[in-house]
N, C-alpha and C positions, 0 to 999 in steps of 0.2 A: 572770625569776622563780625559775627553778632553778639550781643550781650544778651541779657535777660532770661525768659523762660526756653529751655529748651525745645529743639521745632525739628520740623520734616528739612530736608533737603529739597529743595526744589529743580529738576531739568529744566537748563535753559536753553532754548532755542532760538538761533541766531539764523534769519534767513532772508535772503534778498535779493537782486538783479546781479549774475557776474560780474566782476570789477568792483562792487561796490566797498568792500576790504572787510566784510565780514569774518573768513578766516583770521586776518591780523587781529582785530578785535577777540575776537576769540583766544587765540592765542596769547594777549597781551593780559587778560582775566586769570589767565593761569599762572602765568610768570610772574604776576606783580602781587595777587592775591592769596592769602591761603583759603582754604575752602573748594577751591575751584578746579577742576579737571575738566582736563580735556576726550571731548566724543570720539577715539578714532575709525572714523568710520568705512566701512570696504568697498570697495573702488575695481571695477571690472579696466579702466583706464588707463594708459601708461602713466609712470611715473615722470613729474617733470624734472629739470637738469637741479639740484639740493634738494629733492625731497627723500626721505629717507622712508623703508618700508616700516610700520610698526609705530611711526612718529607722526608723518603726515597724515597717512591711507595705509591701510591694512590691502594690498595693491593682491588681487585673486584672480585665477580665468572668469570665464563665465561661466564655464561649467560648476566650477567650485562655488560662485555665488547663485545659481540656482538651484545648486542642493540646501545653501543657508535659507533659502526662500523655503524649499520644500518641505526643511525641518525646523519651520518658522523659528527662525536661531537671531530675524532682523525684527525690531520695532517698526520699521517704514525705510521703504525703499522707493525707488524710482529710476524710469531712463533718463540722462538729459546729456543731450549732445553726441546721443549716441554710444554715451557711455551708463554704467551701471553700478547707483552708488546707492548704499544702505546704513542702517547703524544695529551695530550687534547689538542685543539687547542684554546680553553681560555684562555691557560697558556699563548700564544704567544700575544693573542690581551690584556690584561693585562698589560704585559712586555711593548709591545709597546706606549701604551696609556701611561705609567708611564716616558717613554723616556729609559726605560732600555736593556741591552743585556742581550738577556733571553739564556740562556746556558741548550743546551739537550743533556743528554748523552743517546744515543742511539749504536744501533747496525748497521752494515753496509747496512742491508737491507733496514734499516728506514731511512738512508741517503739518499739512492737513491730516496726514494720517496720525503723526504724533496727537494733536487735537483728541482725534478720537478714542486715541488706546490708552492714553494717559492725560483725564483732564486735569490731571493738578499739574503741567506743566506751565512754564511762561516764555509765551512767544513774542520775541522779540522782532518787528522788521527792521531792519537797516534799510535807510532811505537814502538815495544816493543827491549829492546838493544839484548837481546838475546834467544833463547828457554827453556836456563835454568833457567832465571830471571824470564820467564810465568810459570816455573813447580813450582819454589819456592814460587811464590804468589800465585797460584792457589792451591798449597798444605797446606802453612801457613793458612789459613783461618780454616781450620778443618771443615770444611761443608757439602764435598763433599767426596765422597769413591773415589777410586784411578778410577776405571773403568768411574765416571764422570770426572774428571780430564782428563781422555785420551782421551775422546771425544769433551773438548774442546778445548782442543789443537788441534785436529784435524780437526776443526773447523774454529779454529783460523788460520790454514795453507792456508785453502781454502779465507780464510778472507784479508789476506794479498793481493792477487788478487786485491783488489778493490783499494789500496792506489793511484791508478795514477789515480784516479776519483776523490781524494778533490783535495781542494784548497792549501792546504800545508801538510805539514809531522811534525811533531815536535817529536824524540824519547822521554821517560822518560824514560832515565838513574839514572838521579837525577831530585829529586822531584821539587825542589827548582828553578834550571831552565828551566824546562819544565813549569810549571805555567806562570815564567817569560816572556818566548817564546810566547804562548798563549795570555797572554797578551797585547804585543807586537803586534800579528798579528790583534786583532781588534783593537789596538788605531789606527793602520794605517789606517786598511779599513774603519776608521770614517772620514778620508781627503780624502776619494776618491768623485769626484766630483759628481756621481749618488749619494751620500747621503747626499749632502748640500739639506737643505731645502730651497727652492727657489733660487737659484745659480743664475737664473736669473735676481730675483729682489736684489741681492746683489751685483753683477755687476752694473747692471745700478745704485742703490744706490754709489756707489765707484765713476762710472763715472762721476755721477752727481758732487759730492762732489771734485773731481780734476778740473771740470771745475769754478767750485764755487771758487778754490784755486785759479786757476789760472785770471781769470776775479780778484779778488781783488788783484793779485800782478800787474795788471796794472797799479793800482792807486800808486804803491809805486814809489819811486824818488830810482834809480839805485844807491847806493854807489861811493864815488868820485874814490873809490881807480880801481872801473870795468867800469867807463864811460871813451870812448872816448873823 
């Protein structure tokens, strides 16, 4: 995806109000990108009607996910909606050993603790364009009874609170340039200087090689048309 000096991978973190279509985005960075993988992250919750285990949510009891708690095996977890969802933190040293930008779609709780265990990450909020574009998604799915629907919207009200804590904002209005937005924001953060790998020895390498230029343009005989 990037050209130039070699760099770190960066986590990126995708988080927002339910409905707001973070996972699509998510998932549309991988399929369309190279570089990019996906977080799969474990889920104490049922599985919904095409979600597949291992693809969507690594789908666990509770028991099973409170032993991953216990043998801190999660980067940041959290309850929400009554369910229990985390991200293994395998997923990340994987990603990174591969050179990739591993992509976690999580909730705003599990941002803040990504924040803290990993500040070279970049968080992304998804901002949704309006309250009736989260009722129409959150209703189109046919999953949930109205009465859940109201409470993640109201959820999501309290959720919004957190957006001046990432790194950027990117609405999805439209699908298409919101991915592109996203995209955008890690090619950048891949020239930021704390992510050249060795910035140091690529500098002095540079320096070296100008002084190399310049020591053999001594030996050159100056053009008639520039000599006094």
């Amino acid at each position: 995806m990037t050209t130039g000096l070699p760099h770190r991978p960066c986590p990126v973190v995708l988080a927002a109000p339910s409905g707001t279509g973070k996972t699509t985005i998510a998932h549309a960075l991988v399929e369309r990108f190279e570089h990019f993988v996906f977080s799969v992250s474990a889920t104490t919750r049922r599985a919904r009607t095409g979600e597949v285990d291992g693809r969507d949510y690594e789908f666990v009891s509770r028991e099973r996910f409170r032993a991953m708690i216990d043998a801190d095996e999660l980067v940041e977890w959290a309850e929400v909606h009554g369910n229990l969802y985390g991200t293994p933190a395998r997923n990340l040293k994987a990603a990174q050993d591969r050179g990739e930008h591993v992509v976690l779609d999580i909730d705003v709780q599990g941002a803040r603790q990504i924040r803290k265990r990993i500040p070279e990450a970049v968080l992304v909020f998804i901002f949704p364009p309006s309250a009736q574009a989260l009722w129409s998604r959150l209703t189109a799915r046919g999953t949930e009874r109205l009465d859940e629907v109201r409470r993640r919207l109201r959820a999501g009200r309290r959720e919004l609170e957190e957006a001046q804590h990432f790194d950027y904002i990117v609405v999805n209005e439209d699908l298409e340039r919101a991915v592109a937005r996203v995209r955008a924001i890690v090619e950048a953060e891949s020239h930021r200087p704390r992510r050249i790998l060795d910035l140091d020895g690529q500098v002095s390498r540079l320096r070296g090689e100008i002084d190399e230029v310049v020591r053999r343009s001594d030996t050159i005989s100056p053009h008639p048309e520039y000599s006094e």
